[in-house]
N, CA, C and O atoms as a Tripos MOL2 file, in Angstrom:
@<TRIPOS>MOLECULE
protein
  256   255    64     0     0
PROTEIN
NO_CHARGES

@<TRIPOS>ATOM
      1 N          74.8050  124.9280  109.2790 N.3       1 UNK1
      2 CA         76.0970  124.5630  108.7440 C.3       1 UNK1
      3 C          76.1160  123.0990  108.3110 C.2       1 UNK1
      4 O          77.1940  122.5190  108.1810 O.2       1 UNK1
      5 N          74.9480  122.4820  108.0850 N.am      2 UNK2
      6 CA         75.2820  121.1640  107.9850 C.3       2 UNK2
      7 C          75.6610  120.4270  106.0600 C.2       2 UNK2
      8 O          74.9590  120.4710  105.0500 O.2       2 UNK2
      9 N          76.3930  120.1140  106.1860 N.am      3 UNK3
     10 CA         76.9760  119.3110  105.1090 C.3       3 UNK3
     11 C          78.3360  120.1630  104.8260 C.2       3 UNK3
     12 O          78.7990  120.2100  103.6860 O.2       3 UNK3
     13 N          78.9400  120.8210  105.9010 N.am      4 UNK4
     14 CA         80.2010  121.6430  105.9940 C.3       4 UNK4
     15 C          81.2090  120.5880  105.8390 C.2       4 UNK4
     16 O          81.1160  119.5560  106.5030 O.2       4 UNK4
     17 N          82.0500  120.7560  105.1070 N.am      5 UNK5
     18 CA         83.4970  119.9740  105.2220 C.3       5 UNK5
     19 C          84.4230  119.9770  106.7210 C.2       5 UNK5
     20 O          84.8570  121.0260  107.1960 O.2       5 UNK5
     21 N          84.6290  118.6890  107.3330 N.am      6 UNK6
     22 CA         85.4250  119.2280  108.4170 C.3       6 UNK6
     23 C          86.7060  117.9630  108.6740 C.2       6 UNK6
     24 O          86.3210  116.7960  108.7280 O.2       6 UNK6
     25 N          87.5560  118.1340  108.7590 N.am      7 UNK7
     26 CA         88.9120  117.4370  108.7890 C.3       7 UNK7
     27 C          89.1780  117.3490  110.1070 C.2       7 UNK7
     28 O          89.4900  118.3390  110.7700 O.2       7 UNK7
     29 N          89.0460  115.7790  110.7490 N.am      8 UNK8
     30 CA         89.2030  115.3820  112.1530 C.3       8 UNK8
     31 C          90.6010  114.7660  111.9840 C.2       8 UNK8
     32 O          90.7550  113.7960  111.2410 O.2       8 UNK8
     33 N          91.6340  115.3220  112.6720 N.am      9 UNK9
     34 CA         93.1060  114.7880  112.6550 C.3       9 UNK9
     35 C          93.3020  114.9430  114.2310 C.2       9 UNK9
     36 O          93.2610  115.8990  115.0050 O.2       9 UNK9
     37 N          93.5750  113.3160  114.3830 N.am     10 UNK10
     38 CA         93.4350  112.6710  115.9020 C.3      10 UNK10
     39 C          94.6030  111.1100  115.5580 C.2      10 UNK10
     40 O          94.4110  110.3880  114.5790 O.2      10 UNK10
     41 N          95.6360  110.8860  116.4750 N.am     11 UNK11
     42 CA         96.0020  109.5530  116.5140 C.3      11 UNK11
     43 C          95.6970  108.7480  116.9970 C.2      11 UNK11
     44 O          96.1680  107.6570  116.6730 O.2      11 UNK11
     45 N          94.9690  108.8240  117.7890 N.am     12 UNK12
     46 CA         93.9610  107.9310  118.6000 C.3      12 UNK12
     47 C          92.7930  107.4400  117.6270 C.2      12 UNK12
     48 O          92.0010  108.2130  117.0880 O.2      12 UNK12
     49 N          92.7910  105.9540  117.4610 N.am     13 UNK13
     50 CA         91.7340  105.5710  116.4220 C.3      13 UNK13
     51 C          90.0700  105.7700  116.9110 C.2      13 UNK13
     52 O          89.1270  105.9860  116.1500 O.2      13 UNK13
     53 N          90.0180  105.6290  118.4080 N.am     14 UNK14
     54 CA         88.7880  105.5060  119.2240 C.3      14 UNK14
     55 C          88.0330  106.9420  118.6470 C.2      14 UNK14
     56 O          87.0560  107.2100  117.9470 O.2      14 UNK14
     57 N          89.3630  107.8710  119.5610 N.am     15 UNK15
     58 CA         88.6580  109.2120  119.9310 C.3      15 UNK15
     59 C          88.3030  109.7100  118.0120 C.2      15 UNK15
     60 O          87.2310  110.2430  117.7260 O.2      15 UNK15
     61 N          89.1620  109.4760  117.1420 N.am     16 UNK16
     62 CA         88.9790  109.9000  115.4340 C.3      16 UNK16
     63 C          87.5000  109.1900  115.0700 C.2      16 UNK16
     64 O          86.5560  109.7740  114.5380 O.2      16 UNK16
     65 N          87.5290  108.0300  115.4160 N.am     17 UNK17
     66 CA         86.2850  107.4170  114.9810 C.3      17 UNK17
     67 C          85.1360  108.1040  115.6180 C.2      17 UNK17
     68 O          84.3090  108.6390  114.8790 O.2      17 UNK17
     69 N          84.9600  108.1590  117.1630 N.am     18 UNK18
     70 CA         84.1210  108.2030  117.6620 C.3      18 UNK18
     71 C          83.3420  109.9800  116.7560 C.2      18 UNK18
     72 O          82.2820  110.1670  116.1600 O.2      18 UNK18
     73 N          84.8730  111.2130  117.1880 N.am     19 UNK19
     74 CA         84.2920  112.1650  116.8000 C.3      19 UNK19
     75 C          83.3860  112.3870  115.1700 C.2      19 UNK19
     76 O          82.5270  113.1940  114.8150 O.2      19 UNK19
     77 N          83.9490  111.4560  114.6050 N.am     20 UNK20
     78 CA         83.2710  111.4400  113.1110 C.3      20 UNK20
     79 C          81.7610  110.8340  112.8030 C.2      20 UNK20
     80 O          80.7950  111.2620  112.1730 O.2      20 UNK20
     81 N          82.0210  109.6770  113.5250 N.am     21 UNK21
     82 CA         80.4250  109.2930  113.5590 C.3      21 UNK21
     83 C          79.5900  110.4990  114.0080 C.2      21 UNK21
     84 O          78.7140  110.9980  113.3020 O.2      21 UNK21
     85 N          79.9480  110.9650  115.3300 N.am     22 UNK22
     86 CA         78.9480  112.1290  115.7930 C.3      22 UNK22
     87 C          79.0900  113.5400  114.7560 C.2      22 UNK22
     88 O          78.0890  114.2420  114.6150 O.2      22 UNK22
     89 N          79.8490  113.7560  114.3410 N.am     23 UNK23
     90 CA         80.0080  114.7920  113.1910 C.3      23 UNK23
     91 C          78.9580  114.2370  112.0690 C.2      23 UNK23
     92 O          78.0500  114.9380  111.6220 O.2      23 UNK23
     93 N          79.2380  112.6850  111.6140 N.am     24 UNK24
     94 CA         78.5360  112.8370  110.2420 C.3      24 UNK24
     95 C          76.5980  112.9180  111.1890 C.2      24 UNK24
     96 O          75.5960  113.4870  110.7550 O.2      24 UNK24
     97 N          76.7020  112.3780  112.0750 N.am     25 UNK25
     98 CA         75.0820  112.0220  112.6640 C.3      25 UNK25
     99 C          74.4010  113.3880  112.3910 C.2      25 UNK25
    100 O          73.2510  113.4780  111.9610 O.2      25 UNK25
    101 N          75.2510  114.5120  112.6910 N.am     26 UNK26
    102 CA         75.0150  115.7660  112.7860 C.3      26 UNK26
    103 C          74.8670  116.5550  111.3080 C.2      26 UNK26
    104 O          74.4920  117.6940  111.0320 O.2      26 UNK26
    105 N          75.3060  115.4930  110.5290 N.am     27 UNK27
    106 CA         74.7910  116.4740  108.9140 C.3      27 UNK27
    107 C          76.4510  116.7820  108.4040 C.2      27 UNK27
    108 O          76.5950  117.5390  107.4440 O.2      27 UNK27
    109 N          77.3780  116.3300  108.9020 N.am     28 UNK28
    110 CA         78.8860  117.4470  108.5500 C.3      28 UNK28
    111 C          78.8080  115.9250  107.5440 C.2      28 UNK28
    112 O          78.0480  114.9570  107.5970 O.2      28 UNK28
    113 N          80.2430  116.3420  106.4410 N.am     29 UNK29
    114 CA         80.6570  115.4200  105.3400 C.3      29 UNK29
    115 C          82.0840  115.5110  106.2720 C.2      29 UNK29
    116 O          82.6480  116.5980  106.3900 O.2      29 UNK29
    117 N          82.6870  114.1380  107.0000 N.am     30 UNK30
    118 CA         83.7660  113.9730  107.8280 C.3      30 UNK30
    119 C          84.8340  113.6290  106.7930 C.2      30 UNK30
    120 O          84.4950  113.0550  105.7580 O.2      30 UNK30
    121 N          86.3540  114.0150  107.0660 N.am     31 UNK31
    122 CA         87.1750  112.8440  106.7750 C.3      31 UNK31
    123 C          88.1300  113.0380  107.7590 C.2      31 UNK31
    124 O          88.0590  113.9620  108.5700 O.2      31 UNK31
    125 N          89.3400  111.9200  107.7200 N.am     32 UNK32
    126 CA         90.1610  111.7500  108.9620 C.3      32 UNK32
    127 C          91.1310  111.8960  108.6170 C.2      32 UNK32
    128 O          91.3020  112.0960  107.4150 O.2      32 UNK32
    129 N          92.4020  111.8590  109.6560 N.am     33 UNK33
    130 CA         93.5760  111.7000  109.1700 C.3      33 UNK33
    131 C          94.0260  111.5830  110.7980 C.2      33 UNK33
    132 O          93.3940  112.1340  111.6990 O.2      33 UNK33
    133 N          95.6450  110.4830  111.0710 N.am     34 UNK34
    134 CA         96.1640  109.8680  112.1040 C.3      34 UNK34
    135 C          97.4170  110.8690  112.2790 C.2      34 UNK34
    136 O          97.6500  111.0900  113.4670 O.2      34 UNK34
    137 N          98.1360  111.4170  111.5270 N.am     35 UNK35
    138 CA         98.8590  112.4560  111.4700 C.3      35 UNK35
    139 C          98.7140  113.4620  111.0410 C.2      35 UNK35
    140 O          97.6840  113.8620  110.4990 O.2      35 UNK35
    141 N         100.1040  114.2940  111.2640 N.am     36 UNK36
    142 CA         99.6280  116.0560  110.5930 C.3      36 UNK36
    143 C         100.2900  115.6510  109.2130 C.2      36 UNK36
    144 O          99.8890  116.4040  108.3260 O.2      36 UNK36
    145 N         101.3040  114.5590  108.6930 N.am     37 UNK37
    146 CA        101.5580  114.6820  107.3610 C.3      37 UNK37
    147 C          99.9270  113.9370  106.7250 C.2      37 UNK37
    148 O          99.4980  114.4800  105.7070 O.2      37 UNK37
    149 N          99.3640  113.1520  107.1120 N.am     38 UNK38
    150 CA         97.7510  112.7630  106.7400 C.3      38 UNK38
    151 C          96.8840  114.2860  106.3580 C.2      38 UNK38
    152 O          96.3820  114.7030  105.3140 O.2      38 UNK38
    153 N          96.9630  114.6930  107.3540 N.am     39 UNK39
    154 CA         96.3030  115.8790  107.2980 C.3      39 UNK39
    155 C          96.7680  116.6280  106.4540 C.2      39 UNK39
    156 O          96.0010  116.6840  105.4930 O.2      39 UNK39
    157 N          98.0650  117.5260  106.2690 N.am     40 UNK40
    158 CA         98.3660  118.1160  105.3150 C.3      40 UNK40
    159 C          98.5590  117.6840  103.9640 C.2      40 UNK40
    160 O          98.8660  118.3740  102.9920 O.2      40 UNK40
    161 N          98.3900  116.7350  104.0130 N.am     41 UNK41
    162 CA         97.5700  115.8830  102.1700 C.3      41 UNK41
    163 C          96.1550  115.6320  102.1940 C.2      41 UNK41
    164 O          95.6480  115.3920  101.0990 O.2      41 UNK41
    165 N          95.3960  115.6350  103.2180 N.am     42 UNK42
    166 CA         93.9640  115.8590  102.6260 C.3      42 UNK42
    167 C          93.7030  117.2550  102.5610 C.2      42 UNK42
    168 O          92.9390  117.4080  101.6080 O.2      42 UNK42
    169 N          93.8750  118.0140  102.9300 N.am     43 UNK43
    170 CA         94.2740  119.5590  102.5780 C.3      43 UNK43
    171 C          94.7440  120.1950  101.5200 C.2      43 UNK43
    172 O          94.4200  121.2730  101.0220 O.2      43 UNK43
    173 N          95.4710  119.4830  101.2550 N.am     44 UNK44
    174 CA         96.5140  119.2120   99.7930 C.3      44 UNK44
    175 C          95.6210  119.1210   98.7330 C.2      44 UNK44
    176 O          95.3610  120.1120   98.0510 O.2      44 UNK44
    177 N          95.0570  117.8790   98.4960 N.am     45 UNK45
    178 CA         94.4610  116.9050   98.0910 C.3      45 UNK45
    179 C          93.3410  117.4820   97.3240 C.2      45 UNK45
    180 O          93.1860  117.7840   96.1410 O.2      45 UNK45
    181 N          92.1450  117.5710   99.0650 N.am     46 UNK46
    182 CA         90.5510  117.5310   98.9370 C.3      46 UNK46
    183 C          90.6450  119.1890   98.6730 C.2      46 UNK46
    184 O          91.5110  120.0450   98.4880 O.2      46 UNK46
    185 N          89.1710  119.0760   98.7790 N.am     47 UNK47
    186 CA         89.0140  121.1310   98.4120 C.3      47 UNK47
    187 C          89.1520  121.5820   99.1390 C.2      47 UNK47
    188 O          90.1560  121.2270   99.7570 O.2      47 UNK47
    189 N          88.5900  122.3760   99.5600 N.am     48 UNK48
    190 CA         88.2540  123.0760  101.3330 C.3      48 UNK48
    191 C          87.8060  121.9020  102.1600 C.2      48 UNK48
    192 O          87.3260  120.7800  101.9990 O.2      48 UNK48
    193 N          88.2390  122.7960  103.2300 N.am     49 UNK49
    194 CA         87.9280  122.3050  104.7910 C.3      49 UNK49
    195 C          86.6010  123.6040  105.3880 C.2      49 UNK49
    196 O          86.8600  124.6540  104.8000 O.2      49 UNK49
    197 N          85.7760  123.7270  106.0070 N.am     50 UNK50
    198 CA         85.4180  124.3430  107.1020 C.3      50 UNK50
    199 C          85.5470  124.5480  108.0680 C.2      50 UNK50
    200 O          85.3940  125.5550  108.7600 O.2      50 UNK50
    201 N          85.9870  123.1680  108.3050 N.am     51 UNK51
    202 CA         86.7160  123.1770  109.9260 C.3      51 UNK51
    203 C          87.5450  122.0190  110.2350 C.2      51 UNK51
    204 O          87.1710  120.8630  110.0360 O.2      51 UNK51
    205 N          88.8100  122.3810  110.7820 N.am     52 UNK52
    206 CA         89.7150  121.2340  110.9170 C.3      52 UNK52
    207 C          89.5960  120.8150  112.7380 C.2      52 UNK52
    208 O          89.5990  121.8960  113.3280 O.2      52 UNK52
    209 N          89.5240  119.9590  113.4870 N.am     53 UNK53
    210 CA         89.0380  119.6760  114.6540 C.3      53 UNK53
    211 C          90.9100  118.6960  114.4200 C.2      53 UNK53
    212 O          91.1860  117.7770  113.6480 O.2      53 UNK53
    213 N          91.6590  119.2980  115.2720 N.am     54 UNK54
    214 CA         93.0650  118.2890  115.2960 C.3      54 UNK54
    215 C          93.6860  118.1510  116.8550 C.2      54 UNK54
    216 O          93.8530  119.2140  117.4530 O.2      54 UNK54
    217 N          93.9710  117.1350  117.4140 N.am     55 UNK55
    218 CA         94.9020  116.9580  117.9930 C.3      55 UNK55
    219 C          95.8550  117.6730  118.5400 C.2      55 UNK55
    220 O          96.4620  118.3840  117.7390 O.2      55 UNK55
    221 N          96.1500  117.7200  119.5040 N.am     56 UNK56
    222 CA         97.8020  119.1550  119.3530 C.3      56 UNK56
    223 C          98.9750  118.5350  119.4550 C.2      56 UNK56
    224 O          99.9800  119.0780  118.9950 O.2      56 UNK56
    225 N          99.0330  117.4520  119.9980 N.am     57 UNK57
    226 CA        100.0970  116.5300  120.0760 C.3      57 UNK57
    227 C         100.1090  115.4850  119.6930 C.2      57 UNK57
    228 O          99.9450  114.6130  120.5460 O.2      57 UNK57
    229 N         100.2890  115.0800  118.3560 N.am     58 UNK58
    230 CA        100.5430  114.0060  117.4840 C.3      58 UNK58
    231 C         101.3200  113.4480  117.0410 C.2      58 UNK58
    232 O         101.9590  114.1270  116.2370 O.2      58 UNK58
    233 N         101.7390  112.1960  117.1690 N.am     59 UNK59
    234 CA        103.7970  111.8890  116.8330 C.3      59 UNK59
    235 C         104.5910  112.4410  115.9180 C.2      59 UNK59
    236 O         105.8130  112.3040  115.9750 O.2      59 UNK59
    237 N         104.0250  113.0810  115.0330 N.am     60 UNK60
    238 CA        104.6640  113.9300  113.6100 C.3      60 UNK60
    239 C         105.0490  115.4130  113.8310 C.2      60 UNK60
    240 O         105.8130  116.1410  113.1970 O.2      60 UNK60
    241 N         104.3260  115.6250  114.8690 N.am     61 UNK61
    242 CA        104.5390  117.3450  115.3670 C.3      61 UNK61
    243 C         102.8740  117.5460  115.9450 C.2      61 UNK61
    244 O         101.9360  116.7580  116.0590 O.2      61 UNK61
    245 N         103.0450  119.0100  116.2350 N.am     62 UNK62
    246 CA        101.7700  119.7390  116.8860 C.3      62 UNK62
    247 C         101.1180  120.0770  115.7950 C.2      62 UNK62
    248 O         101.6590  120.3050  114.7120 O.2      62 UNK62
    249 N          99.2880  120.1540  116.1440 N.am     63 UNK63
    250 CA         98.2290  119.8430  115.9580 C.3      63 UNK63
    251 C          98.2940  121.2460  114.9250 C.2      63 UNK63
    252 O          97.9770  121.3180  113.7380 O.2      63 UNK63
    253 N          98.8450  122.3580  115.8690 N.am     64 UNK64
    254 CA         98.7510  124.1670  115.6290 C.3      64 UNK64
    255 C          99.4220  124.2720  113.9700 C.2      64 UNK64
    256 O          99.5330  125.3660  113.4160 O.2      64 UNK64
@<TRIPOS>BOND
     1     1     2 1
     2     2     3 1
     3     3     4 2
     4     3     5 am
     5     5     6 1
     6     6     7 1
     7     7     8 2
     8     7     9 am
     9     9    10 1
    10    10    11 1
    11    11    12 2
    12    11    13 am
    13    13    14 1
    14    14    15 1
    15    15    16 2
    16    15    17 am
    17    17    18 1
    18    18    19 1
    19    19    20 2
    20    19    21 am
    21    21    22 1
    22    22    23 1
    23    23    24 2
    24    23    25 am
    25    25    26 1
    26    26    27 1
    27    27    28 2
    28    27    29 am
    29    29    30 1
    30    30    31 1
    31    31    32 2
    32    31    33 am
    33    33    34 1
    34    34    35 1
    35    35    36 2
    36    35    37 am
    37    37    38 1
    38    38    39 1
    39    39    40 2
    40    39    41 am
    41    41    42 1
    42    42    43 1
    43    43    44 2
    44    43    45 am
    45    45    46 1
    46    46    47 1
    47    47    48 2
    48    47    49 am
    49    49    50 1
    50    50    51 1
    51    51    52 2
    52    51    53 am
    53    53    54 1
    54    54    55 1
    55    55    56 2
    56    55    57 am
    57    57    58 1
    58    58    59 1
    59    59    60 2
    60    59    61 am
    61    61    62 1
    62    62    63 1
    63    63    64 2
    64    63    65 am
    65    65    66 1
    66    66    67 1
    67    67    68 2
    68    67    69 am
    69    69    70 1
    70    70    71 1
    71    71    72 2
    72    71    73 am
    73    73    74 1
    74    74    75 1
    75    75    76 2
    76    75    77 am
    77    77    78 1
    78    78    79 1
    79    79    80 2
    80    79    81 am
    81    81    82 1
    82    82    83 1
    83    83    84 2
    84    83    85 am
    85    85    86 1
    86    86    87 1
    87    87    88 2
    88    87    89 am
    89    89    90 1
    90    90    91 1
    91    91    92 2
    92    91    93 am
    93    93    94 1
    94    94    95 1
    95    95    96 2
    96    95    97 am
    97    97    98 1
    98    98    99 1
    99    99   100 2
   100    99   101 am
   101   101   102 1
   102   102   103 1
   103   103   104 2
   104   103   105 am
   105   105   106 1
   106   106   107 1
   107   107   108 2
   108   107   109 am
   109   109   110 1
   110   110   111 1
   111   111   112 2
   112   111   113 am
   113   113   114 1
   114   114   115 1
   115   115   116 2
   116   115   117 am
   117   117   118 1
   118   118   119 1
   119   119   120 2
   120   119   121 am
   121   121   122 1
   122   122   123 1
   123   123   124 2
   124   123   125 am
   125   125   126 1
   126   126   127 1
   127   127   128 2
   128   127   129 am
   129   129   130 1
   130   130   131 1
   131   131   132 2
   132   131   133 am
   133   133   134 1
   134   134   135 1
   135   135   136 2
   136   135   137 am
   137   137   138 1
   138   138   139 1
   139   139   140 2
   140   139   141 am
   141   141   142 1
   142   142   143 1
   143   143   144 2
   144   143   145 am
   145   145   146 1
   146   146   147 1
   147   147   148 2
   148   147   149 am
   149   149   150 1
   150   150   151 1
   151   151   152 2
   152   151   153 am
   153   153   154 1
   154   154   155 1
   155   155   156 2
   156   155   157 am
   157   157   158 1
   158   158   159 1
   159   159   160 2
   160   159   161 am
   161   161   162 1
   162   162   163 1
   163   163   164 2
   164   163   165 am
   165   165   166 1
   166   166   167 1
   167   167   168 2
   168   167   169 am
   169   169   170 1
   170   170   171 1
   171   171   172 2
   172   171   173 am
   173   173   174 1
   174   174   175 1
   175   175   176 2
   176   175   177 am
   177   177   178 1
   178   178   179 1
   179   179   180 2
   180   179   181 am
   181   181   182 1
   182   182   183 1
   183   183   184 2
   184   183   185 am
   185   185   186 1
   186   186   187 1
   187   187   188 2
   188   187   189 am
   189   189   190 1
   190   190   191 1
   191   191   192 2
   192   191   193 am
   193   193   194 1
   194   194   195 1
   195   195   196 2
   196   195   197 am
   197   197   198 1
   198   198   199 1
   199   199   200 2
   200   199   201 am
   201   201   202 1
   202   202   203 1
   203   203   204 2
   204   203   205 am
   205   205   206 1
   206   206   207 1
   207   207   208 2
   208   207   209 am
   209   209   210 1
   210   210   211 1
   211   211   212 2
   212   211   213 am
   213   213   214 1
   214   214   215 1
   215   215   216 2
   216   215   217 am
   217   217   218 1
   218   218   219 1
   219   219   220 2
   220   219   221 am
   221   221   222 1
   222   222   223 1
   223   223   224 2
   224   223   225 am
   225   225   226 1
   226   226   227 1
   227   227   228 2
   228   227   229 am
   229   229   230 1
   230   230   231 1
   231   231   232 2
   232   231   233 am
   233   233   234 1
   234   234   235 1
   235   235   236 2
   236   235   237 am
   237   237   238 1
   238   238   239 1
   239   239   240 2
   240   239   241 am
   241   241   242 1
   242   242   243 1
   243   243   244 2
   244   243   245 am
   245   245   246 1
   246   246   247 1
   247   247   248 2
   248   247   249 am
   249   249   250 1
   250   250   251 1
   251   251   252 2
   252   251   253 am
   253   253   254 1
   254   254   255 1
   255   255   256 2
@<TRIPOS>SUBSTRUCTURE
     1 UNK1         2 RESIDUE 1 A UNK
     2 UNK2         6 RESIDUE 1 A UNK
     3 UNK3        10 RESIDUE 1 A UNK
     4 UNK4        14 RESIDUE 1 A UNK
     5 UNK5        18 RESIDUE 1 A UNK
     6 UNK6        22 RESIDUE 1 A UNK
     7 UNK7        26 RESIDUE 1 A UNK
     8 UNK8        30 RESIDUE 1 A UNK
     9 UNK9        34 RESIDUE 1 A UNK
    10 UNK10       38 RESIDUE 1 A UNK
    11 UNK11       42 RESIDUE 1 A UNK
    12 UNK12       46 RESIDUE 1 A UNK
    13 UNK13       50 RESIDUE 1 A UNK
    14 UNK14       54 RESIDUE 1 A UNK
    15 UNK15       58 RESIDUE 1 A UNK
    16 UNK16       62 RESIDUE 1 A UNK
    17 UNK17       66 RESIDUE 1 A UNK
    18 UNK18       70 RESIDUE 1 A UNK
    19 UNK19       74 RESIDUE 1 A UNK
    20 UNK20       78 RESIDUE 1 A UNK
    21 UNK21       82 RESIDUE 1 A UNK
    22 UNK22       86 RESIDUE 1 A UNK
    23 UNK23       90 RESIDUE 1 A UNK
    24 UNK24       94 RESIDUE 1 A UNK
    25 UNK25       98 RESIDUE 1 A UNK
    26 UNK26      102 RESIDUE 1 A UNK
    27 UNK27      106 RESIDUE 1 A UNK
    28 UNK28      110 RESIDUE 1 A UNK
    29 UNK29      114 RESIDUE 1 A UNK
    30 UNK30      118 RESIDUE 1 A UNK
    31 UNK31      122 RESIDUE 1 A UNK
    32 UNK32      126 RESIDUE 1 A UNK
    33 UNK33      130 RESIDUE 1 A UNK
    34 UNK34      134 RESIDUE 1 A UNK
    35 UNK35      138 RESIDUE 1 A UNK
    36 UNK36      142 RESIDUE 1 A UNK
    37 UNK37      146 RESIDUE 1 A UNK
    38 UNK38      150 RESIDUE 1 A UNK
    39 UNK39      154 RESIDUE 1 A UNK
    40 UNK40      158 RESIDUE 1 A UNK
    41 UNK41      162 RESIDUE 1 A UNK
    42 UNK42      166 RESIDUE 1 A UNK
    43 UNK43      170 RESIDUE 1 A UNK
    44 UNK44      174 RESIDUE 1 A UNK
    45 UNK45      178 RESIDUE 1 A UNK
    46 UNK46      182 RESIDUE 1 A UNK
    47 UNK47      186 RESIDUE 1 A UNK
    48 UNK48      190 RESIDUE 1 A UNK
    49 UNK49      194 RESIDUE 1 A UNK
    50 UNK50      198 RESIDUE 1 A UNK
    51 UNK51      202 RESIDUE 1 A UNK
    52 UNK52      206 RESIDUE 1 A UNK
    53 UNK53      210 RESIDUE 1 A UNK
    54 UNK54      214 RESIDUE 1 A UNK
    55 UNK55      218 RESIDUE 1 A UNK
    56 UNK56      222 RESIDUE 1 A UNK
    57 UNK57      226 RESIDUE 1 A UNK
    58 UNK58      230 RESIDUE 1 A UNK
    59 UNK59      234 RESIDUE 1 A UNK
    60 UNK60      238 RESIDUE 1 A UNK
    61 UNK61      242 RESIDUE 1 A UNK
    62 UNK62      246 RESIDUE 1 A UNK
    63 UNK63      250 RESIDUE 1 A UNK
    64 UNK64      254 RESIDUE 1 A UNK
């Protein structure tokens, strides 16, 4: 699966960063987002996702 699209939506800058570095180390093409309105515009936005890795409780609403 490597060079899969995957959308890390996390408000925590540590835990967003950290998981992406280890995503891209691993071959994935990462991008981020700090909220679910972030997220639902790179969604919007970008093409597909493969896999969205989110948060469930984020100040904008749940992750789900």
């Amino acid at each position: 699966m490597s060079g899969a699209r995957i959308l890390v939506v996390d408000d925590e800058p540590g835990l967003r960063e950290m998981l992406s570095v280890l995503l891209r180390r691993a071959g994935y093409v990462v991008e981020t987002a700090a909220t679910v309105a972030q997220g639902v515009e790179r969604v919007a936005a970008a093409a597909q996702f493969d896999l969205v890795v989110t948060d469930l409780a984020l100040p904008d609403g749940t992750g789900l």
